[in-house]
TILUM-581825 format. One record per atom (N, C-alpha, C, CB): x, y, z. Coordinates in steps of 0.2 Angstrom, whole numbers, plus 2048, in hexadecimal, padded with zeros to 3 digits. Glycine has a CB too. Example, Ala and Ser with C-alpha at 12.3 -4.5 7.8 and 13.67 -1.06 7.14 Angstrom:
TILUM-581825
8427E482783E7EA8278427F08278397EA82D8407F58238447FB8248408008278467FD81D
This chain:
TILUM-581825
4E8BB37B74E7BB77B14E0BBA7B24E6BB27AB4DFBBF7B34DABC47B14D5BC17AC4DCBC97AE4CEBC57AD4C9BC17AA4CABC57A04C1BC47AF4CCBCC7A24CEBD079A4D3BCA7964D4BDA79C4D9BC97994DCBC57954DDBBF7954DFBC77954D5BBE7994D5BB57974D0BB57914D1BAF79F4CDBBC7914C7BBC78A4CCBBC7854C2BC37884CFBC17874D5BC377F4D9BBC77B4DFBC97834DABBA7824E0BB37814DBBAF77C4E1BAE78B4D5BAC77F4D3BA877D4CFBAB7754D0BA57834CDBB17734CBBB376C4CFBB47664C9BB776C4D7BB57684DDBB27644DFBAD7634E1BB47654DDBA876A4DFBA27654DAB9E7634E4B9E7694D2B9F7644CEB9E75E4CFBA07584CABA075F4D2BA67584D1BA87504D5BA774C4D1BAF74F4DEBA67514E1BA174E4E2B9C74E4E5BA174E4DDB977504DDB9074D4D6B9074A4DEB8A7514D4B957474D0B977434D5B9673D4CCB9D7434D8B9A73D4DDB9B7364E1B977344E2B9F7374E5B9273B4E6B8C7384E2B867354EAB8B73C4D9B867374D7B807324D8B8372A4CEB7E7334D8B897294DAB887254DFB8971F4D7B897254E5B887244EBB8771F4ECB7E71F4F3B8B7214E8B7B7264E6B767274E3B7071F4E2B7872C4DEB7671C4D9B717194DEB757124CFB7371B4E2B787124E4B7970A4EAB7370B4E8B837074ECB737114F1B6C70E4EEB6770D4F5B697134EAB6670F4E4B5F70D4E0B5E7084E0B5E7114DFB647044DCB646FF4E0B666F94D7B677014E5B6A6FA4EAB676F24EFB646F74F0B6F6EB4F2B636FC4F8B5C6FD4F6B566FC4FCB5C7034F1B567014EFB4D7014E8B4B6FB4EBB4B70A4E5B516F84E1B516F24DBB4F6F44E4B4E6ED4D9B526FB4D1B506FC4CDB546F94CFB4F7044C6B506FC4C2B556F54BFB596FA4BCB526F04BDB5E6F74B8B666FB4B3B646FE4B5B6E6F64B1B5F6FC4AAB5C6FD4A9B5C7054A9B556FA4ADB557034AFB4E7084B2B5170D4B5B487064B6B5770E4BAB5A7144B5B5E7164C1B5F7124B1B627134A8B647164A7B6171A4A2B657124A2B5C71849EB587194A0B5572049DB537124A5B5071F4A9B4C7264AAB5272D4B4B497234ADB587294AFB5D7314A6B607314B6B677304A3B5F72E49CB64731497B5E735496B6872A499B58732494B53735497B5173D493B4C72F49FB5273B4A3B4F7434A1B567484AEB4E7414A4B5C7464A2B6274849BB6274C4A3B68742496B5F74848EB6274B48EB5E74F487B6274648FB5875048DB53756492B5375B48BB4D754499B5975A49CB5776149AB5E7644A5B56760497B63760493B6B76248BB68767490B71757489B64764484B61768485B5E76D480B5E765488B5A76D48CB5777148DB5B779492B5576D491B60777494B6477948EB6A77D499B67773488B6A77A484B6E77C480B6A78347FB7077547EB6378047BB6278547BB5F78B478B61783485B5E78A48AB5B793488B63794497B5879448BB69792488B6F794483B73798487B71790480B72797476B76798473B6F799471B7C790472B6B79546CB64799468B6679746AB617A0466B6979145EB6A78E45EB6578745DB7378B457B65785456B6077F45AB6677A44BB5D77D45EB63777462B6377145BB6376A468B5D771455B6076B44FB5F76744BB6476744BB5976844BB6876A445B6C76E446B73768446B6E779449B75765448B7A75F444B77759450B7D75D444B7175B441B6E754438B6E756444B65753437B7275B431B7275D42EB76759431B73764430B7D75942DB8275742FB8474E42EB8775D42BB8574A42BB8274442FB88740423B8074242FB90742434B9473F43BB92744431B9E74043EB8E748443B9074B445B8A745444B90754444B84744445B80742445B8073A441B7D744441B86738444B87730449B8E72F43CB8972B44BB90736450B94733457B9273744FB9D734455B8D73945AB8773C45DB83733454B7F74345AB8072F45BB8072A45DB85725457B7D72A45BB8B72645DB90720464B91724457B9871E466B9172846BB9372C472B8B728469B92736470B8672B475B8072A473B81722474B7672E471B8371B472B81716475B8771346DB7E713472B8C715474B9471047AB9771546DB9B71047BB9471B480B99722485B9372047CB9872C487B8D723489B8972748DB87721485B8572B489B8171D48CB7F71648FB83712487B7C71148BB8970F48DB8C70B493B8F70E488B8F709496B9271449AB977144A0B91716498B9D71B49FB877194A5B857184A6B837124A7B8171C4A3B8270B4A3B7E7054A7B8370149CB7A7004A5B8A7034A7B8E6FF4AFB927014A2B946FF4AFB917074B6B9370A4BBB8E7084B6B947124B9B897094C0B827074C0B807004BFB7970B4BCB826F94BBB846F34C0B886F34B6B876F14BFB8E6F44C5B946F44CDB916F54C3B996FA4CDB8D6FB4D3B8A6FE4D5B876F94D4B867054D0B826F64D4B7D6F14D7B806EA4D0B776EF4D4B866E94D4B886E24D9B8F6E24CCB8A6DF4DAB8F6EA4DDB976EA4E2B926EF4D8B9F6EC4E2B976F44E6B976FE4E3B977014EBB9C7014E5B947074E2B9870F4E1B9E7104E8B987154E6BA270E4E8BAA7114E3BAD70E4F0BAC70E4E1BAD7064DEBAF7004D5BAF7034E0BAA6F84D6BA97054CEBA67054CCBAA70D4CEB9A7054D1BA97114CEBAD7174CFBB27184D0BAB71D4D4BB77134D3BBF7134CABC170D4DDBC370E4CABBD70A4C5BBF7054BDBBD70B4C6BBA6FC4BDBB870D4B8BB87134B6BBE7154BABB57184BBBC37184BBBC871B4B9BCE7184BFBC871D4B5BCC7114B1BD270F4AABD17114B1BD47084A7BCA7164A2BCB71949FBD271A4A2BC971E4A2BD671E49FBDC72149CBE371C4A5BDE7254A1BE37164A0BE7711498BE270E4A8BE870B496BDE70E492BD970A48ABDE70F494BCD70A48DBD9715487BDE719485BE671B488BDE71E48ABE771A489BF1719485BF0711494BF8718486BEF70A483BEF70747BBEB70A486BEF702479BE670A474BE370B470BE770F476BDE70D472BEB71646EBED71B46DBF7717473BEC723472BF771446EBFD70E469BFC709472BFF70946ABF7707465BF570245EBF5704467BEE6FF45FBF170B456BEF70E456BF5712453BE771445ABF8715458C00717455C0671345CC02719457C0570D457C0A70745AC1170944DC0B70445FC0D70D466C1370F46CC1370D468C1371646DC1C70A473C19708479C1970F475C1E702480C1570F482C15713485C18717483C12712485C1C71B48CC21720492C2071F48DC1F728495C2571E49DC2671B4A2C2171D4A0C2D71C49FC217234A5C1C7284A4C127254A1C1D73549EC1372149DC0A71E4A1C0C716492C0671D4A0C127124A2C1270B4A8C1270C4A0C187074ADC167114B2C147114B5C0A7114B3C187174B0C0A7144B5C017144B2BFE7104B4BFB71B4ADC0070B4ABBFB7044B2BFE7014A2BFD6FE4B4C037024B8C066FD4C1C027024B7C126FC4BFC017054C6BFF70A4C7BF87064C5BFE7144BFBF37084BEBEC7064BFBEB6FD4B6BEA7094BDBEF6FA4BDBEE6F14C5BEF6EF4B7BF66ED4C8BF66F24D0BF56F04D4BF06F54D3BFD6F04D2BF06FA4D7BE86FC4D7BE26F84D5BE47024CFBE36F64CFBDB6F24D3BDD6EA4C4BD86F14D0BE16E94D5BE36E24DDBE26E34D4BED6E04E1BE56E74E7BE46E84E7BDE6EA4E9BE86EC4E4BD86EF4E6BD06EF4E6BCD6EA4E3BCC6F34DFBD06E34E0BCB6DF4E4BCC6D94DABC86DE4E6BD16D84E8BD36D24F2BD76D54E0BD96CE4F2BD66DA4F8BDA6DB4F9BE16DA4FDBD76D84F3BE76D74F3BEA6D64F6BEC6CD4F5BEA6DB4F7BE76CA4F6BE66C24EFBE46BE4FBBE16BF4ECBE86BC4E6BE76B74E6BE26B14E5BEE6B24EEBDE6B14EEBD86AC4EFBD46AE4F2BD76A94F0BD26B44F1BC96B84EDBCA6BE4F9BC76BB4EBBC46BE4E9BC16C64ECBBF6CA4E5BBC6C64EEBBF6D24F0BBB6D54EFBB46D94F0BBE6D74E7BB36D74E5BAD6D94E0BAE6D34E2BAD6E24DCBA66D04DABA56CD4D1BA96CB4DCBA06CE4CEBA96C84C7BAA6C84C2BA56CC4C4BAA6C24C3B9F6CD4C1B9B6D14C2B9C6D74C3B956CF4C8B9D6D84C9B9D6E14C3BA56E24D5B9E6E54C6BAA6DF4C2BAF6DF4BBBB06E04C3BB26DB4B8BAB6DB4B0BAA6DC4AFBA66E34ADBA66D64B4BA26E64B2B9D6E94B1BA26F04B8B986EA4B6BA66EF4B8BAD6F54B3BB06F84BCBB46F24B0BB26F04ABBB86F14A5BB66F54A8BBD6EA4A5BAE6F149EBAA6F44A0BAB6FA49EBA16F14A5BA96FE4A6BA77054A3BAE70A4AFBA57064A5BB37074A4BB870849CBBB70B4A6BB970449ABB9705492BB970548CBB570A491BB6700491BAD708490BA970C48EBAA716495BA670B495BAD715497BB171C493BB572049CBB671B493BB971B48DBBF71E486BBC72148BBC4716482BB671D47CBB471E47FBAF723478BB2717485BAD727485BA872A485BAD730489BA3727487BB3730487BB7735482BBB73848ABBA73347EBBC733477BC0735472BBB736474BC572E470BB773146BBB4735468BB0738469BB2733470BAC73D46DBAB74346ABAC74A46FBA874346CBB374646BBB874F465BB775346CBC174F460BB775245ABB4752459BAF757459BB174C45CBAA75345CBA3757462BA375D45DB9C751467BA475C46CBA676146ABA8767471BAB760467BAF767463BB376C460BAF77045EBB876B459BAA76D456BA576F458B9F773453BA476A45EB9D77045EB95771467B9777245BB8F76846BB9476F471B92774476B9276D470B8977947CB9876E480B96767481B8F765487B99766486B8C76A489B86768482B8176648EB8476F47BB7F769475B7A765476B7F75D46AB7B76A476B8575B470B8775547AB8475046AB95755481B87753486B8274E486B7F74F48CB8274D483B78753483B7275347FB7074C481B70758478B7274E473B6F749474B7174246CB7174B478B7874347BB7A73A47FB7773747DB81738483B7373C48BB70739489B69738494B7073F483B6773C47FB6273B47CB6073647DB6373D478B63733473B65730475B66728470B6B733479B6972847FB6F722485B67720487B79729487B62723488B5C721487B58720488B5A72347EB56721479B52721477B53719474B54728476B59718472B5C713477B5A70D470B65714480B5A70E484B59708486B5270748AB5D708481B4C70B483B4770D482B4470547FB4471347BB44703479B416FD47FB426F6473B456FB481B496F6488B4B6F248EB496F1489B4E6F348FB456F7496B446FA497B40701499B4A6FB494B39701493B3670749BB3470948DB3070749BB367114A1B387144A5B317134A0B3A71C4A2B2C7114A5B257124A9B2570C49FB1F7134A8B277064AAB277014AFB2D7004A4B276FD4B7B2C7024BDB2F7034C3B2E6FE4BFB2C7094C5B336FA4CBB316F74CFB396F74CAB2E6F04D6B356F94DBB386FA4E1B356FC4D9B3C6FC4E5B3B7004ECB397034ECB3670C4F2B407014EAB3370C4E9B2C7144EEB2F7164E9B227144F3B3171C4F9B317214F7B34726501B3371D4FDB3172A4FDB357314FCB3A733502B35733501B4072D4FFB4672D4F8B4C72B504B4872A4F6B467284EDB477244E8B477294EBB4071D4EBB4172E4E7B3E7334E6B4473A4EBB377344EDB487384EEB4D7404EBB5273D4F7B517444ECB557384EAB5B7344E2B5B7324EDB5A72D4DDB547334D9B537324D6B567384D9B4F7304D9B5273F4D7B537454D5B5B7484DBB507484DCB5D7454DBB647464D6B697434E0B677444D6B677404CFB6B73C4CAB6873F4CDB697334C6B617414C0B637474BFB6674C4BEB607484C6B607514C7B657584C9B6D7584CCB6275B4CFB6E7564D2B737564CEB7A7534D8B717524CEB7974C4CCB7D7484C3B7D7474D0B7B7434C1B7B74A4B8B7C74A4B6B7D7524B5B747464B7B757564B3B7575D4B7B787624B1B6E75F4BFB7A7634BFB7C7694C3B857674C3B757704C4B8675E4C5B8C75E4BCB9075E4C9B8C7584B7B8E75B4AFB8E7614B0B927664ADB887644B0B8B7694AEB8E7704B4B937734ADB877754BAB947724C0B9A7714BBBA27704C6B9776B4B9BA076B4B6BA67674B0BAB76D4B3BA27614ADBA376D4A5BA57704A7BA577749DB9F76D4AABA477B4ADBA47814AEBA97824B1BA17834B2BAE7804B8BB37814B1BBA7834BFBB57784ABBB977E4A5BBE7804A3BBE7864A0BBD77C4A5BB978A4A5BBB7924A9BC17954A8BB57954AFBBF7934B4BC57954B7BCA7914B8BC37984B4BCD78D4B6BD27864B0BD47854B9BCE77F4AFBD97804A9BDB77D4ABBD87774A8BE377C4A1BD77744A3BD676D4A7BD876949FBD776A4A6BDE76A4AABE27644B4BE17644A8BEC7644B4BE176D4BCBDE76A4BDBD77684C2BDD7724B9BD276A4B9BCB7674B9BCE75F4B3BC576A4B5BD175B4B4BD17544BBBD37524AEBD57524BDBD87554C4BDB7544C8BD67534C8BDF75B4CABD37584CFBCE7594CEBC67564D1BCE75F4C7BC67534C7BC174E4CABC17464C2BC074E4CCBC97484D0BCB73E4D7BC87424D1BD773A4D9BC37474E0BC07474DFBB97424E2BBF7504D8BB87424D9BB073C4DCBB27374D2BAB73A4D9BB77314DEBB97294E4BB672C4E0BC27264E6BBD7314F0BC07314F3BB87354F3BCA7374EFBB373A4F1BAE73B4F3BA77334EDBAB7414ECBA872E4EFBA37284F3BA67244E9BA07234F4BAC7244FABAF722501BAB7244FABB6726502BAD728507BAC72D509BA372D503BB0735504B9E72D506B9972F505B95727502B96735503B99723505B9871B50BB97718502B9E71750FB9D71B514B9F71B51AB9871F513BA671D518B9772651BB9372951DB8C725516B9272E517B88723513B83724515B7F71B50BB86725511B8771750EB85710514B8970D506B8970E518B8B71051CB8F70B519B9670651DB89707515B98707513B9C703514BA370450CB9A702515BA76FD51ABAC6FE513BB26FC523BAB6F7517BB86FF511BBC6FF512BC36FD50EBBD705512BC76F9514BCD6F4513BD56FB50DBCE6EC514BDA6FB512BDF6FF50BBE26FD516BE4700508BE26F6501BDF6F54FCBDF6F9501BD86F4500BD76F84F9BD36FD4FABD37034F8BCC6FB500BD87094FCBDB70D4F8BDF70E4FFBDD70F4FCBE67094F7BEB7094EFBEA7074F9BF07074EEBE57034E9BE27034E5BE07074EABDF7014E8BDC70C4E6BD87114E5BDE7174ECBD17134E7BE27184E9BE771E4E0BEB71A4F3BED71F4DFBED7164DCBF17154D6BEF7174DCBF470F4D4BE87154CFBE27164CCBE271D4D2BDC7134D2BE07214D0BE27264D1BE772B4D2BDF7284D4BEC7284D0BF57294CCBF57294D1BFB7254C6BF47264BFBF37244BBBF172D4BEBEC71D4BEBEC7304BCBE97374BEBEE73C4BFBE27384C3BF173C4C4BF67424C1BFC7404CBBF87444BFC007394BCC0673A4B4C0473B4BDC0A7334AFBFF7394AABFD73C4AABFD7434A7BF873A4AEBF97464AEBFA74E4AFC007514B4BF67524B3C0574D4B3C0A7534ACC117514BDC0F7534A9C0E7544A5C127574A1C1675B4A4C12757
């Protein structure tokens, strides 16, 4: 296999088992009725110390040594509480109150969140080629949540606020760790945030303190979500930037939506209107017209 399509290979199926934690965590959180907390808290605290872990069989550097310098170390913390926590409490909110499919298409107005933001502190207005996708990203989301009628909703106001949050969330979990990345090593700065972003929700919801539906299938489903769906769809992701350009990996990371689509449908049964395609297609239009430039 070729180096092109050992990148390709491996960024699709990061992004689809991206998509599957989270039709993963909607079965678990309305089938087996775990709480949003508890399913946080356990995958970020298991997640961060197998990402460390993982960092330092890797490279063999002190895994401590960021904690040396005193801005790396406070935007190591604004990162695991406003990045890390916030974009998983807010995304499996959404799952429980809405879907998979819902919660990971609505994620994907990150980009429209940042075009405004980087206007705002620019005091620019934006290039036709960004207004277009606020106007791509605003009527997709209109059409998923309302099916295109001004009298109903498709998904609740909760899951929606959960959405937009994740969204937001997103965005700042995207931008502000570039910084430290450059500097130090992706996989230490997601360790210490899945770490950290855990640590911090422990007081709230200590991991020991579990209720729900215990079985086999809760047990595989669970697994998947750390291994699968967090530490080796990761390193899938962040790998493939060997042998791809960013910008195709970013492309072909819009396969996680159309994969919780898809395995919703499988899995969850869940039925889907032509809508909330064209919904969903416009949403991620938004990701191919910023790339092509």
């Amino acid at each position: 296999m070729s180096n092109r399509k050992k990148g390709l290979t491996m960024v699709c199926l990061g992004a689809s088992m991206w998509g599957g934690s989270g039709v993963a965590g909607q079965y678990l959180l309305q089938d087996c009725s775990f709480s949003t907390a508890w399913l946080v808290v356990s995958r970020m605290l298991l997640a961060g110390c197998l990402f460390l872990l993982i960092d330092f069989i890797s490279y063999r550097q002190d895994i401590f040594a960021i904690w040396k310098n005193k801005q790396d170390a406070r935007d190591v913390l604004l990162f695991a509480i406003f990045g890390m926590l916030a974009v998983q409490y807010t995304y499996f909110a959404c799952i429980r109150h809405g879907n998979a499919a819902a919660a990971t298409i609505l994620q994907y107005l990150m980009p429209v969140i940042i075009i405004g933001y980087t206007s705002l502190t620019a005091r620019k207005f934006p290039p036709n080629r960004e207004l277009l996708c606020v106007a791509m990203a605003v009527g997709g989301t209109f059409l998923l949540v309302t099916h295109g009628r001004l009298d109903t909703l498709s998904i609740s106001l909760t899951a929606l606020f959960w959405g937009l949050g994740s969204a937001f969330a997103a965005a700042f979990y995207t931008t502000q760790p570039k910084r430290l990345i450059r500097k130090w090593r992706a996989t230490l700065i997601t360790g210490w945030g899945m770490l950290l972003g855990g640590l911090s929700l422990m007081p709230l919801c200590p991991p020991w303190q579990f209720s729900g539906l215990w079985n086999n299938t809760a047990a595989i489903t669970y697994a998947y979500i750390i291994i699968f769906g967090t530490v080796i769809a990761f390193g899938c992701y962040l790998g493939s930037i060997k042998y791809i350009s960013p910008t195709e990996t970013s492309l072909l990371g819009s396969i996680e939506p159309l994969s919780a689509i898809i395995l919703s449908i499988l899995f969850l049964h869940a039925s889907f209107v032509p809508m909330d395609y064209l919904g969903t297609a416009l949403i991620l239009g938004t990701v191919f017209v910023l790339a092509k430039r």
